[in-house]
C-alpha distance (Angstrom), angle and dihedral (degrees) to the residues before:
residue distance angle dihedral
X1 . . .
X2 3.83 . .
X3 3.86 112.9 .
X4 4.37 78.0 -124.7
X5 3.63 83.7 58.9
X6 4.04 105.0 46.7
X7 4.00 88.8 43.0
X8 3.86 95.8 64.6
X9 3.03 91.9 37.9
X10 3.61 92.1 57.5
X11 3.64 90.8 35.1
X12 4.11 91.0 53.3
X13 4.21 90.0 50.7
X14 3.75 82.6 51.7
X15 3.63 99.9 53.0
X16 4.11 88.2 38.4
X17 3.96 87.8 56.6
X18 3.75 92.8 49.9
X19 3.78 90.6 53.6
X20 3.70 99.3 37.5
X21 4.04 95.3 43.5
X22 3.60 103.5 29.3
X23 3.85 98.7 38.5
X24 3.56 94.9 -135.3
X25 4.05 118.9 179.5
X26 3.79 110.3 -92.6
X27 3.66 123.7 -111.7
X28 4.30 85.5 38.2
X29 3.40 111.0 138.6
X30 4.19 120.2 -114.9
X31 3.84 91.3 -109.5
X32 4.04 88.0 49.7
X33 3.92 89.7 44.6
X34 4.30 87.5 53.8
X35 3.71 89.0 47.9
X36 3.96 98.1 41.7
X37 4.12 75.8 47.3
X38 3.33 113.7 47.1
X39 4.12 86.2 60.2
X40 3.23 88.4 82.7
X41 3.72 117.0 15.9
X42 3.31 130.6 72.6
X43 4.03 104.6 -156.6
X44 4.12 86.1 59.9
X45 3.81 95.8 40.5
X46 3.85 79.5 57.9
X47 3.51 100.1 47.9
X48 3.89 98.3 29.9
X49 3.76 90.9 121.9
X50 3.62 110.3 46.5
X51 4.41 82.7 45.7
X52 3.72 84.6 56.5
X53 3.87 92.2 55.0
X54 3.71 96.7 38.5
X55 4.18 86.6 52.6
X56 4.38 80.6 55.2
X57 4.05 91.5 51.2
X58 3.98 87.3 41.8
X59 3.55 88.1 55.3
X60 3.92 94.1 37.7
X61 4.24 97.9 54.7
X62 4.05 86.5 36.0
X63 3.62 111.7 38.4
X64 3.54 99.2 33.7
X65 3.60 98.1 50.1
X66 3.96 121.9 95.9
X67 3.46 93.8 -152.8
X68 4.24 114.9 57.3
X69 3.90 89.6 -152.7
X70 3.99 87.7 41.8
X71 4.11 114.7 90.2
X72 3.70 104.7 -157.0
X73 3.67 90.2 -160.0
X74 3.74 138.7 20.0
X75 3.58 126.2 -142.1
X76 3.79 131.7 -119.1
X77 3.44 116.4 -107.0
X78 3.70 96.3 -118.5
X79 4.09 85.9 62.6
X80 3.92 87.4 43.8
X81 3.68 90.9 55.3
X82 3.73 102.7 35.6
X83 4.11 93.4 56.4
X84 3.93 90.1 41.8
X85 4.12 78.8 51.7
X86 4.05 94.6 51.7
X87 3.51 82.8 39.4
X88 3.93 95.6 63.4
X89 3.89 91.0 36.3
X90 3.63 95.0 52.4
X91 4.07 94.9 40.8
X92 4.04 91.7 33.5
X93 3.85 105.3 32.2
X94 3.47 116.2 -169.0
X95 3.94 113.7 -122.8
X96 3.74 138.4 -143.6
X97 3.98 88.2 -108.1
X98 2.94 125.0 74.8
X99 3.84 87.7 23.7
X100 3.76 99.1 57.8
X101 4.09 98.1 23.4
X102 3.78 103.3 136.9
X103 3.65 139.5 131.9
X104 3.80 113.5 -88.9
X105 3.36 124.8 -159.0
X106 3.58 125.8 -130.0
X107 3.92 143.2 -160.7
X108 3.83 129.0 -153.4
X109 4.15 121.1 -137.6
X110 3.79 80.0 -107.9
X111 3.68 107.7 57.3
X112 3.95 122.7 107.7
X113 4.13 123.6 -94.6
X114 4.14 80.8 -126.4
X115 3.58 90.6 53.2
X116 3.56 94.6 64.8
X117 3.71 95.8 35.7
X118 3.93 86.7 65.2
X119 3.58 98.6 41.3
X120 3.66 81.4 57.8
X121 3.90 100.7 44.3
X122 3.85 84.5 45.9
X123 3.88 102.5 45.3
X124 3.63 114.1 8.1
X125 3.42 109.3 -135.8
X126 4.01 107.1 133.1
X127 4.00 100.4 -162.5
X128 3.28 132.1 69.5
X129 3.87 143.2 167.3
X130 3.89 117.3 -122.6
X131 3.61 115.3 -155.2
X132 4.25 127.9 -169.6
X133 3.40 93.1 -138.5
X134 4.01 108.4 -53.9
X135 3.81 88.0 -15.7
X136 3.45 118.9 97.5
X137 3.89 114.5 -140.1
X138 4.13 103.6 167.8
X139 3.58 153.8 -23.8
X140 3.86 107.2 -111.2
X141 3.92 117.2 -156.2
X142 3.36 149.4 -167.5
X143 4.45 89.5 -95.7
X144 4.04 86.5 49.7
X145 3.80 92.1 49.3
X146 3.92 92.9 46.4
X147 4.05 97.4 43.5
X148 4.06 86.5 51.5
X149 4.11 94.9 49.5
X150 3.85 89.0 54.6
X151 3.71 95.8 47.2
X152 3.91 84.9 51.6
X153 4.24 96.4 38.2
X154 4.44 85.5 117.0
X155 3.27 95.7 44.7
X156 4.17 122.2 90.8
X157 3.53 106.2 -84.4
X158 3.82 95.2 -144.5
X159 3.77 90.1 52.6
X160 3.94 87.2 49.4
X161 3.81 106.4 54.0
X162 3.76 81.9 49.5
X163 3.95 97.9 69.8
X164 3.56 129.7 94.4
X165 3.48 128.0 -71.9
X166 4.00 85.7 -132.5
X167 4.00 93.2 72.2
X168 3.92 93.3 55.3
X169 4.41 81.9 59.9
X170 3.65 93.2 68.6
X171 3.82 90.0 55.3
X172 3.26 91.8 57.3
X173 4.24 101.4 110.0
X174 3.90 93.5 -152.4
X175 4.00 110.8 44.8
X176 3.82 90.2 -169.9
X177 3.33 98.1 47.7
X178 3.70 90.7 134.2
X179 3.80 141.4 61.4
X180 3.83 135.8 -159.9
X181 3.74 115.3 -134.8
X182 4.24 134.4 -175.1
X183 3.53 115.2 -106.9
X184 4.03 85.5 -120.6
X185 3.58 94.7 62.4
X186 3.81 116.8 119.2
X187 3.97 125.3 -104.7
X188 3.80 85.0 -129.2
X189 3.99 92.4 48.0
X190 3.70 84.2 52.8
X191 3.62 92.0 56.5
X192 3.59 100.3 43.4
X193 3.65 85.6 54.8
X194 4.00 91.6 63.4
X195 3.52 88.9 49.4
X196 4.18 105.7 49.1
X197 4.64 77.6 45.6
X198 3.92 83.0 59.3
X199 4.14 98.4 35.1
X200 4.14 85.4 51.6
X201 4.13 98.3 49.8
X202 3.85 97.3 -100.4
X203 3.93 130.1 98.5
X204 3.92 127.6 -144.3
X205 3.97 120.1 -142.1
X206 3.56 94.2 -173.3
X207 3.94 142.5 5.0
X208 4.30 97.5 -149.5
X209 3.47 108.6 -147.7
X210 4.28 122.2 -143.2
X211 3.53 129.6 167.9
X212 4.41 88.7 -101.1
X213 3.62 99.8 19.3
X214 3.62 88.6 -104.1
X215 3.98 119.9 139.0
X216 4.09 89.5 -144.0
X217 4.49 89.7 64.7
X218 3.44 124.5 81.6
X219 3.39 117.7 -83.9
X220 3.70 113.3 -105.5
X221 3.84 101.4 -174.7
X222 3.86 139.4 -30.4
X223 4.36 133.6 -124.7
X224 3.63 127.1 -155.5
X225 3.90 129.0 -159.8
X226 3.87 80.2 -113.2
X227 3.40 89.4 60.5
X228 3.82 97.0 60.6
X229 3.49 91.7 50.0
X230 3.33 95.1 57.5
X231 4.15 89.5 50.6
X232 3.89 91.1 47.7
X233 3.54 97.8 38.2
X234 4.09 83.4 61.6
């Protein structure tokens, strides 16, 4: 198949998607359908520009041609390959799970200041949901555990590693520094929810993942900011 050939065809499955998903009006034009789309999703606010350009070289081996079954140009394979790419993210979006399925590890209200402390020497990780029983109640972190030691730097350190993980909460400077997400939701819809937390003033530690996006479900898996810059730095 000519390279003509396999980029209308990927180009036509792209504008069939946009209509068919995004129930845009009929008769709007592909650049309309990106912009009516990219409102709302985060795989074609991504890829807005390089849709833009592919509508132009559409229009270019199409429009310009005399002949309809005549391509007057054919397209690199690098172009071929990157819209077939788009294609298969926008039609096949990859989700938070499986990607970011892992154990996390959790803390009760209850546990010991020294308990944490040695989870952290011994693993690394540096945050951690805290749950009252089967009710979640915060996501402590590595700022919250650091702004509590200094406030307790006279006191007895034996007597301090021995309080309860609940104090080291309130010195956590953003309360909602966490949010629950579906499992289904979109590695790219993940990411753009990072960004509008640091557009509005506010920063995220973690998106928590459950199978509904509810804080009462298991969780399934857990993101960190460092995690999306590590996908956007790719």
């Amino acid at each position: 198949m000519k390279n003509s050939d396999r980029f209308l065809a990927s180009f036509h499955r792209i504008e069939k998607y946009l209509e068919r998903t995004r129930k845009n009006p009929h008769h709007m034009s592909f650049k309309s359908a990106v912009q009516h789309a990219q409102k709302y999703d985060a795989i074609v606010r991504k890829y807005q520009d390089d849709l833009f350009e592919f509508a132009d070289l559409r229009n270019a081996i199409v429009h310009d041609s005399i002949n309809p079954n005549y391509a007057i140009a054919e397209p690199h394979d690098s172009t071929v390959e990157h819209i077939e790419r788009i294609e298969r993210e926008l039609t096949e979006p990859e989700t938070v799970i499986p990607k970011f399925k892992r154990k996390v590890f959790t803390f009760s209200t209850n546990d010991r200041v020294k308990d944490i402390l040695h989870f952290v020497q011994q693993n690394g990780f540096t945050k951690f949901p805290v749950y009252d029983h089967d009710t979640f109640v915060g996501l402590l972190t590595e700022n919250g555990i650091t702004h509590w030691l200094a406030k307790g730097a006279e006191e007895n350190w034996n007597n301090l590693f021995n309080h309860p993980l609940q104090e080291i909460l309130n010195y956590e400077q953003i309360k909602e520094n966490y949010r629950f997400i579906p499992k289904h939701t979109t590695v790219y819809e993940a990411e753009d929810i990072f960004k509008n937390q640091i557009q509005n003033g506010k920063r995220l530690n973690a998106l928590l993942i459950t199978d509904d996006g509810k804080p009462s479900r298991n969780l399934l898996g857990i993101i960190t900011h460092w995690d999306i810059i590590h996908i956007m730095g790719k």
